[in-house]
Residue frames relative to the residue before (quaternion, step in Angstrom):
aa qw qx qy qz dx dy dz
X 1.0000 0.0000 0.0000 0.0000 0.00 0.00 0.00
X 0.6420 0.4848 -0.3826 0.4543 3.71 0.85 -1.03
X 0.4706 0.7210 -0.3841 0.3336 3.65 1.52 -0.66
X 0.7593 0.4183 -0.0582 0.4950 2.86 0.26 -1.91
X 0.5433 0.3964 -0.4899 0.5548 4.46 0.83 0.02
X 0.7277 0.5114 -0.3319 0.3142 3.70 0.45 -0.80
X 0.5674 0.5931 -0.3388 0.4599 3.48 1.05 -0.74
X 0.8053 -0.0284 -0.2712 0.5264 3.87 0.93 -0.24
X 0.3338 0.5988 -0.6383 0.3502 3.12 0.14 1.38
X 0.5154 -0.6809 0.4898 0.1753 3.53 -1.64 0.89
X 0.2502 -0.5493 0.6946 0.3913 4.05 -1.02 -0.02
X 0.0521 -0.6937 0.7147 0.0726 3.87 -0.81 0.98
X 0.3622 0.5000 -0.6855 0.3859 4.09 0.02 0.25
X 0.0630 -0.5771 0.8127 0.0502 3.46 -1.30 1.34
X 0.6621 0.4306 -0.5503 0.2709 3.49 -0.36 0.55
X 0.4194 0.5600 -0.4977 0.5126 3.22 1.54 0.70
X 0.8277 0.2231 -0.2957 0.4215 3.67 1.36 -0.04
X 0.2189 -0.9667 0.1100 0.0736 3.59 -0.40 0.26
X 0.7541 0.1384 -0.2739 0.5806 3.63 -0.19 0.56
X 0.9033 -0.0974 -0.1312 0.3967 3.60 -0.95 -0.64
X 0.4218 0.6844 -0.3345 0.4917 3.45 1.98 0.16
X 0.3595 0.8299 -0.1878 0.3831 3.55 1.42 -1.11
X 0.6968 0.4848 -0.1319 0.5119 3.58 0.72 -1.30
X 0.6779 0.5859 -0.1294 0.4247 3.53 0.52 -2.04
X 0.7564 0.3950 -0.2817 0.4387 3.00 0.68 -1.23
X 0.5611 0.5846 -0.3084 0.4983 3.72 1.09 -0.58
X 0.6578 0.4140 -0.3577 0.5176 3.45 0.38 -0.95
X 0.7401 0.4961 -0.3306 0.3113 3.82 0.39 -1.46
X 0.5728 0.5395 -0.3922 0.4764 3.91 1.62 -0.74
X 0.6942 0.4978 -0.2894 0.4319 3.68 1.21 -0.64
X 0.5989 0.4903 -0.4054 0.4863 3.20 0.89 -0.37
X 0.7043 0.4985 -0.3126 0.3972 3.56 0.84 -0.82
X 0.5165 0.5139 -0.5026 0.4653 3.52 0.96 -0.37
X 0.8290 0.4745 -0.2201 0.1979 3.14 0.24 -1.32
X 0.5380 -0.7446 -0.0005 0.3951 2.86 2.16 -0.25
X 0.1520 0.8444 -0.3209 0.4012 2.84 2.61 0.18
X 0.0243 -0.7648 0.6357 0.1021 4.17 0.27 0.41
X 0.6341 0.6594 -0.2626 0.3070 2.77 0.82 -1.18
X 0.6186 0.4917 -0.1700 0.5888 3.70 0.75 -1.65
X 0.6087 0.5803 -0.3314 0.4277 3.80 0.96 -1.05
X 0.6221 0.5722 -0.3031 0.4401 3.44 0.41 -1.53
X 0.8591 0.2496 -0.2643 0.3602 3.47 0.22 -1.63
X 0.4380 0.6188 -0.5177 0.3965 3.65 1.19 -0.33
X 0.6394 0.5959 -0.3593 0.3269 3.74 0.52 -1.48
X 0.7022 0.5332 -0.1918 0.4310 3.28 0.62 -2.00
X 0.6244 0.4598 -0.4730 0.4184 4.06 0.86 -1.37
X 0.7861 0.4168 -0.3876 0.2411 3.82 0.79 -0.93
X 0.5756 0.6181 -0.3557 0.4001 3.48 1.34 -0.30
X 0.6654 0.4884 -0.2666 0.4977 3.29 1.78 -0.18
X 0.3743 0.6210 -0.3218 0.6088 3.38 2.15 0.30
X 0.7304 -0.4717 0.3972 0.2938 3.28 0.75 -0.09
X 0.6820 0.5515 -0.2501 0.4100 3.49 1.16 -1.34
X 0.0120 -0.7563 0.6514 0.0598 3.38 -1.46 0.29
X 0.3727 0.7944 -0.4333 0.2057 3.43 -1.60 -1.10
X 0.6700 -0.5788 0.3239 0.3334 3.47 -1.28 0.58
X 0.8551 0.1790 -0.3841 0.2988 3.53 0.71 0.02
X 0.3275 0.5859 -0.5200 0.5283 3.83 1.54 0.61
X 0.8611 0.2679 -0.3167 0.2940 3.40 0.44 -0.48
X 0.4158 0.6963 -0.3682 0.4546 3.32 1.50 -0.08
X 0.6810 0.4528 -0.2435 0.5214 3.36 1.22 -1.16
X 0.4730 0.4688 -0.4754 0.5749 4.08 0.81 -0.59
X 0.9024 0.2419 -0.3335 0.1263 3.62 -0.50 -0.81
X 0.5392 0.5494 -0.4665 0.4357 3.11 2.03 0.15
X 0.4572 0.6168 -0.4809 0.4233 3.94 1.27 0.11
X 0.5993 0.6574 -0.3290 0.3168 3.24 0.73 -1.25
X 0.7075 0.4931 -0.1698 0.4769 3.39 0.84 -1.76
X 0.7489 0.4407 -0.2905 0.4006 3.76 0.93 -1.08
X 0.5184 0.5661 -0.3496 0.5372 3.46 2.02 -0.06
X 0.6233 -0.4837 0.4955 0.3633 3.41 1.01 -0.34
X 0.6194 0.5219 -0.3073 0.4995 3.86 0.69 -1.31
X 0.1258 -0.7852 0.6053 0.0340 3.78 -0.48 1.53
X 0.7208 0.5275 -0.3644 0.2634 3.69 0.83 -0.38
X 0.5079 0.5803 -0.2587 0.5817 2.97 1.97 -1.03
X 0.8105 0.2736 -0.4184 0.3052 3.51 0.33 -0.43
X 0.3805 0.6668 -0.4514 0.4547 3.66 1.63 -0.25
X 0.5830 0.6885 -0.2682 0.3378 3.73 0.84 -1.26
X 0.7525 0.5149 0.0663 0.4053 3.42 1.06 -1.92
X 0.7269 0.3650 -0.1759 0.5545 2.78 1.82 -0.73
X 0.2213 0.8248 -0.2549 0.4537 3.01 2.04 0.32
X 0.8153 0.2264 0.1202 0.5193 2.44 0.29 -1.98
X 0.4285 0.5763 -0.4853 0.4988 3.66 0.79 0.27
X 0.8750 0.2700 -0.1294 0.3805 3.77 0.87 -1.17
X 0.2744 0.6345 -0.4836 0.5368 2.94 2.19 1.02
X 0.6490 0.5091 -0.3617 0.4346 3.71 0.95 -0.63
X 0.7398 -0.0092 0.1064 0.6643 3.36 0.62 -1.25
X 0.1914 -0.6639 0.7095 0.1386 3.86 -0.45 1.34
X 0.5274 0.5473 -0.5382 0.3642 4.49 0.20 -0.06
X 0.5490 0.6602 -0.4814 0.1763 3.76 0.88 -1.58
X 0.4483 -0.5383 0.6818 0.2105 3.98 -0.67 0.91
X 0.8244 0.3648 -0.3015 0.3106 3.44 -0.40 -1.23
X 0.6294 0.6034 -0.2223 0.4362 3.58 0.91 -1.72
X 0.8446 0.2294 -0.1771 0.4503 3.54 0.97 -0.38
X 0.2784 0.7516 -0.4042 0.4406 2.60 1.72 0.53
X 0.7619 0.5165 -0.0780 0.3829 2.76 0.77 -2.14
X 0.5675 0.6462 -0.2906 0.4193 3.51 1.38 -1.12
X 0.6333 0.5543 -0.2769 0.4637 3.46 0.73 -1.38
X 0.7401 0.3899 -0.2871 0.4667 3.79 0.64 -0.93
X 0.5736 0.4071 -0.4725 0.5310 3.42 0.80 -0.15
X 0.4878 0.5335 -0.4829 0.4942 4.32 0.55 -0.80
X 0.8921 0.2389 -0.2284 0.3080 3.06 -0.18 -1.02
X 0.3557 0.6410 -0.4843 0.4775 3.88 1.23 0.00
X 0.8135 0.4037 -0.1431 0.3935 3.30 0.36 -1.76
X 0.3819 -0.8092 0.3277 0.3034 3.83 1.64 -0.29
X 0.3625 0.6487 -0.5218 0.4190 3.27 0.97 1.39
X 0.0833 0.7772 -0.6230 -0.0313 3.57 -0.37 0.76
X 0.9087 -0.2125 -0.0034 0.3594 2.89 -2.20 0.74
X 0.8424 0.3711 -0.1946 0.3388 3.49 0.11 -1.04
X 0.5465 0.5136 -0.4454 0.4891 3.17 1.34 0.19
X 0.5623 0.6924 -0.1825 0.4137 3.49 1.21 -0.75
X 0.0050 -0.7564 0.6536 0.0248 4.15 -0.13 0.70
X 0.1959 -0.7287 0.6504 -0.0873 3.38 -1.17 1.48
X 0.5645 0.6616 -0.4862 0.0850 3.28 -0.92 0.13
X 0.0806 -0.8840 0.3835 -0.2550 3.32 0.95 1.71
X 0.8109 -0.0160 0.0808 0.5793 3.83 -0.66 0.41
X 0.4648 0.5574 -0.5724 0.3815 4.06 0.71 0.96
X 0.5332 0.7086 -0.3877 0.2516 3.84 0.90 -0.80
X 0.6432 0.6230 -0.1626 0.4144 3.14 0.64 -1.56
X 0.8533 0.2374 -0.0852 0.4563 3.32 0.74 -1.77
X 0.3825 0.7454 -0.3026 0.4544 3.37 1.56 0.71
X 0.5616 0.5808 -0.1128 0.5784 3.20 1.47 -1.70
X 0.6914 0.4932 -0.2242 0.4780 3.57 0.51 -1.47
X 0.5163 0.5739 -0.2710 0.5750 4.09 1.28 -1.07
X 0.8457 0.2751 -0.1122 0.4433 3.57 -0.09 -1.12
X 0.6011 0.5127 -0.3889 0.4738 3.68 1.42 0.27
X 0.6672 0.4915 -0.2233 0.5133 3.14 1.03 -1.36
X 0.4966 0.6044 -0.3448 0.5189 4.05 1.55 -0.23
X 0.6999 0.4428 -0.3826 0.4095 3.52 0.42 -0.99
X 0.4363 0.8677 -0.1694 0.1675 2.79 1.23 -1.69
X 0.6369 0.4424 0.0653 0.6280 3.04 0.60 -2.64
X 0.6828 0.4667 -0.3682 0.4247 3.78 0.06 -0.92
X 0.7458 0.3049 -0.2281 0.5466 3.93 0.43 -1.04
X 0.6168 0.4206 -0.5189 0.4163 3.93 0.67 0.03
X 0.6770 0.3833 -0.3642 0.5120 3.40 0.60 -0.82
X 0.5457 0.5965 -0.4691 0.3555 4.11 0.65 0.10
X 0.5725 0.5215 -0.2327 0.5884 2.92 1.27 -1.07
X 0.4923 0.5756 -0.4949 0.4260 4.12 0.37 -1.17
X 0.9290 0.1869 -0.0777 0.3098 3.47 0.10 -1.67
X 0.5117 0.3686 -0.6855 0.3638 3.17 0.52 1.47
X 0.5793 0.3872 -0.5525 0.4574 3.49 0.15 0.99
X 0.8084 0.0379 0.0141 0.5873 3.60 0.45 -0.89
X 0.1856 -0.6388 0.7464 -0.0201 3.99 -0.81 1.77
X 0.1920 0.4830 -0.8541 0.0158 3.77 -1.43 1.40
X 0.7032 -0.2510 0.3505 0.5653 2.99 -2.53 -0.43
X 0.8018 0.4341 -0.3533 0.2095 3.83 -0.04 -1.30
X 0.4499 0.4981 -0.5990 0.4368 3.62 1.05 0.17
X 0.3993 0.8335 -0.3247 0.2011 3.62 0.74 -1.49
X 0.7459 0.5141 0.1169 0.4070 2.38 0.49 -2.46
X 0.8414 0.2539 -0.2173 0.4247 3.50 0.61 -1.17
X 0.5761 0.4350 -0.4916 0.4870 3.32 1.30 0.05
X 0.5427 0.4470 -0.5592 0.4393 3.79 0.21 0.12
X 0.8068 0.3986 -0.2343 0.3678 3.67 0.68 -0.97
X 0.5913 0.4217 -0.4228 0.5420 3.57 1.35 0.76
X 0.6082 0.5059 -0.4604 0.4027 3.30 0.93 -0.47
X 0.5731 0.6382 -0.2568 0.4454 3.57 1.32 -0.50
X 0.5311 0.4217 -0.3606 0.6404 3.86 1.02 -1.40
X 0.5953 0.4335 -0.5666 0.3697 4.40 0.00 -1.42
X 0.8115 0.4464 -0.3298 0.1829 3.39 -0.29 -1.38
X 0.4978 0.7564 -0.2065 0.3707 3.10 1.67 -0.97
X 0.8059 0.5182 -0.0059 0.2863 3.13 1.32 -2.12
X 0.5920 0.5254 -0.1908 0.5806 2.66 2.22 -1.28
X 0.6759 0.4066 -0.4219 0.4471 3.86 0.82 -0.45
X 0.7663 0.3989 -0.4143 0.2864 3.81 0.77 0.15
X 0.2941 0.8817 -0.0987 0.3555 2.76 2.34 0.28
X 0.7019 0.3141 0.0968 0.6319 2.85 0.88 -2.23
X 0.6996 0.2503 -0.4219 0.5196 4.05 1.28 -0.05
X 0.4246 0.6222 -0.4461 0.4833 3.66 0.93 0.46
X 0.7220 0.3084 -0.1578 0.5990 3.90 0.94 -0.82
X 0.5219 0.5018 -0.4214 0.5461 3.48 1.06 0.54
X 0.7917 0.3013 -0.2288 0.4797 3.12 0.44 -1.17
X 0.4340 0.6649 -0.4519 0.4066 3.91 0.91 0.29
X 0.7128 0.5504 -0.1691 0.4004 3.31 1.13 -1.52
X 0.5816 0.6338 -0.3144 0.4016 3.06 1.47 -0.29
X 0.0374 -0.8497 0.4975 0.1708 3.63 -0.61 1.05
X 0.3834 -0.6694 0.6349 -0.0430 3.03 -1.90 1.40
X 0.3848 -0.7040 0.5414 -0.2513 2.47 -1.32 1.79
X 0.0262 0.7694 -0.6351 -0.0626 3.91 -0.37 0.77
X 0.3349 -0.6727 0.5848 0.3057 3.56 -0.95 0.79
X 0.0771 -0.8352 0.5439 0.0271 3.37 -1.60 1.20
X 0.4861 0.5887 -0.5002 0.4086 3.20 0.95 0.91
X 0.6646 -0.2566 0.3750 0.5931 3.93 -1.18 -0.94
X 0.8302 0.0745 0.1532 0.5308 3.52 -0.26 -1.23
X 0.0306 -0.7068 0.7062 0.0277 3.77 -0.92 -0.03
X 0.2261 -0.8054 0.5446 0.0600 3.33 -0.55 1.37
X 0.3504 -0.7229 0.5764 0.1498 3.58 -0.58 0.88
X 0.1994 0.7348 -0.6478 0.0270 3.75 -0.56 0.32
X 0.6963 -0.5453 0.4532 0.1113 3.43 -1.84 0.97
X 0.7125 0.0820 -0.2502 0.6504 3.52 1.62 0.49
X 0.5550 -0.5862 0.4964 0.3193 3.58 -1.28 -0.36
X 0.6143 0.5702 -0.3203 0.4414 3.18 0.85 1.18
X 0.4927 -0.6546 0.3667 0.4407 4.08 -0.20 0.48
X 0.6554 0.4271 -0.2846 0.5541 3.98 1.14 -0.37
X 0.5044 0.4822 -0.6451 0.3113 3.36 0.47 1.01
X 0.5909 -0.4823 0.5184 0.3865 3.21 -1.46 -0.52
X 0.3546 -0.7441 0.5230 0.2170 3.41 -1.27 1.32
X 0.2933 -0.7520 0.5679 0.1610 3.20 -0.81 1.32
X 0.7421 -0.1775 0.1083 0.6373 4.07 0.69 -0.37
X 0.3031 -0.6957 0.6376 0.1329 3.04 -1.90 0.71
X 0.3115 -0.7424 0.5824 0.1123 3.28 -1.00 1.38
X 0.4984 -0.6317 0.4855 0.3417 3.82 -0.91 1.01
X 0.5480 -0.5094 0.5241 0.4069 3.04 -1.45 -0.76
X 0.8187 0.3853 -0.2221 0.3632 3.33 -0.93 0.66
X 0.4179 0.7033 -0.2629 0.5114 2.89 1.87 -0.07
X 0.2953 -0.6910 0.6191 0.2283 3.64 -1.37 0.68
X 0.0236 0.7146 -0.6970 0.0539 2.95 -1.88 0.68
X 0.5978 -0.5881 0.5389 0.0799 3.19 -1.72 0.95
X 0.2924 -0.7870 0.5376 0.0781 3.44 -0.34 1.91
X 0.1105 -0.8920 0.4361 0.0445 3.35 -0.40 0.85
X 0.7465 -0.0775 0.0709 0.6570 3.48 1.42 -1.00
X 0.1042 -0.7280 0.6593 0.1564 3.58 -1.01 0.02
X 0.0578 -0.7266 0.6784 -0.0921 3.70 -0.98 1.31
X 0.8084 -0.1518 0.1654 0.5441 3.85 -0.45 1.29
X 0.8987 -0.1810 0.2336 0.3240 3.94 -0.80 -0.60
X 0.4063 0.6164 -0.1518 0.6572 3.08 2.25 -0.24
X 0.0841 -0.8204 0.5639 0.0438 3.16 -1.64 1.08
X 0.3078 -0.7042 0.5022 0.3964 3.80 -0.05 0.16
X 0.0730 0.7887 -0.6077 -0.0578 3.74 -0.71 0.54
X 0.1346 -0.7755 0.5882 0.1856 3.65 -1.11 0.88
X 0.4200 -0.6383 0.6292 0.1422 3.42 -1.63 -0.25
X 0.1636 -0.8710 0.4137 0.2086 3.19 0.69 0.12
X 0.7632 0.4306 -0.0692 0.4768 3.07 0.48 -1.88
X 0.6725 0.1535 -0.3246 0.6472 3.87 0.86 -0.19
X 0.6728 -0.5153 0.4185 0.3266 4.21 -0.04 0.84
X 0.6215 0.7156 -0.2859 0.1413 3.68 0.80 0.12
X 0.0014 0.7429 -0.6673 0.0526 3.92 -0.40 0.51
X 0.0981 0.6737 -0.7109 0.1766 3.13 -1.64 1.00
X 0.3080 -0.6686 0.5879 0.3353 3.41 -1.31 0.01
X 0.0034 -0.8024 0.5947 0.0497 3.43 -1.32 0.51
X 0.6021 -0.5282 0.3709 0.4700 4.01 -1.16 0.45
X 0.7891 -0.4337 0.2860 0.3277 3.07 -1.52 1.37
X 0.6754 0.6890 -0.0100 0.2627 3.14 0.84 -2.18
X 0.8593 0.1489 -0.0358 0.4880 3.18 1.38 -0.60
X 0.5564 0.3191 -0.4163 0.6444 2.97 1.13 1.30
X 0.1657 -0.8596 0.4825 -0.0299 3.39 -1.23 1.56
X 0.2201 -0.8350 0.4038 0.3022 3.84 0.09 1.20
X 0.6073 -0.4997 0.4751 0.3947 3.48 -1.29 1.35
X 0.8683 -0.1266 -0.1025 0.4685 3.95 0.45 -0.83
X 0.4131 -0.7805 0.4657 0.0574 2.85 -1.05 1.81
X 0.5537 -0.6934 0.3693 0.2760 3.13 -1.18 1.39
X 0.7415 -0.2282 -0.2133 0.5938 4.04 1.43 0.90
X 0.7596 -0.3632 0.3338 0.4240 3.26 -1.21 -0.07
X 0.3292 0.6946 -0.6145 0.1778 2.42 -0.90 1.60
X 0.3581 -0.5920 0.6282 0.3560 4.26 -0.96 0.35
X 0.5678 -0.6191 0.5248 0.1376 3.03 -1.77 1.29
X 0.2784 -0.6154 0.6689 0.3104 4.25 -0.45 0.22
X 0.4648 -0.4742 0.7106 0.2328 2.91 -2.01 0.29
């Protein structure tokens, strides 16, 4: 139940946003109480176009989104809410119900958010332990030094391969479709042939951009297609900027 109050509740701390952005964001939590989405939406967007971002301007876009009806934009927002803080409970709360609304489930879905960082830290604090206890045993060789240097060099190798495929799979850029349908076609041009159609709300894997054209992949079902610029929206945009309908 506390689930299902949070999901349309707002983050109202405006000192999570700032200066001339600072305002918008106030007006856009008031409009939303009051139920104005509408007055919301554009208050939200003027501040993301101030410059402002973060987990709780966007947390609030993507619960407008959903009360507007508009499931990709708000899948998008909540995206990008857990680009700010990939821990937020709520933000991914909220995400998941829009996934599922829109019928994408887990396995269509690549995750792999806020592991990099604490991977690196794993595979330092490994080497670490490995060369102190190297060092331990030229003065003093038992079985348990022995032992633990066979069993860090093992956790190092362990750490650094989930490490280096953790900072791969960051680099990858994601994409939530935000229109009705998004036709995928097999060139970059309206007279190809559609090879698959990707829903709304759905994630995908930016692969290339050619003129007005996007590359979009699928991973998990083997897919790639091209599709209009317009209807596919990257989780992180290359600056501030508010998505159009």
């Amino acid at each position: 139940m506390r689930r299902r109050f949070l999901f349309f509740s707002l983050f109202v701390f405006s000192a999570s946003v700032f200066g001339a952005g600072q305002k918008a964001f106030e007006q856009g939590n008031k409009a939303y109480q009051t139920g104005d989405f509408n007055a919301a939406k554009e208050n939200y967007e003027r501040a993301v176009a101030e410059g402002n971002g973060g987990l709780a301007l966007s947390y609030n876009l993507g619960n407008t989104y959903y009360r507007l009806g508009k499931m990709g934009l708000a899948r998008l927002w909540f995206e990008r809410a857990l680009e700010s803080a990939p821990r937020d409970d709520d933000a991914r709360y909220n995400r998941d119900v829009v996934r599922e609304r829109v019928g994408e489930t887990e396995t269509d879905t690549v995750e792999f958010q806020g592991l990099s960082g604490a991977l690196w830290i794993a595979v330092s604090a490994a080497n670490l332990l490995f060369f102190l206890l190297l060092a331990l045993g030229l003065y003093r060789e038992t079985e348990w030094i022995w032992w633990g240097r066979w069993v860090l060099g093992l956790l190092f190798a362990i750490f650094l391969i989930a490490a280096l495929a953790a900072q791969r799979q960051m680099s990858v850029r994601y994409g939530v479709v935000i229109v009705d349908r998004a036709e995928a076609r097999t060139g970059p041009s309206a007279q190809e042939q559609v090879g698959f159609v990707a829903p709304e709300g759905h994630q995908v894997v930016i692969l290339d951009r050619l003129n007005d054209w996007v590359q979009i992949g699928v991973p998990t079902k083997g897919l790639k297609g091209w599709v209009s610029g317009n209807t596919v929206e990257h989780v992180r945009p290359s600056s501030s900027q508010v998505s159009g309908e």
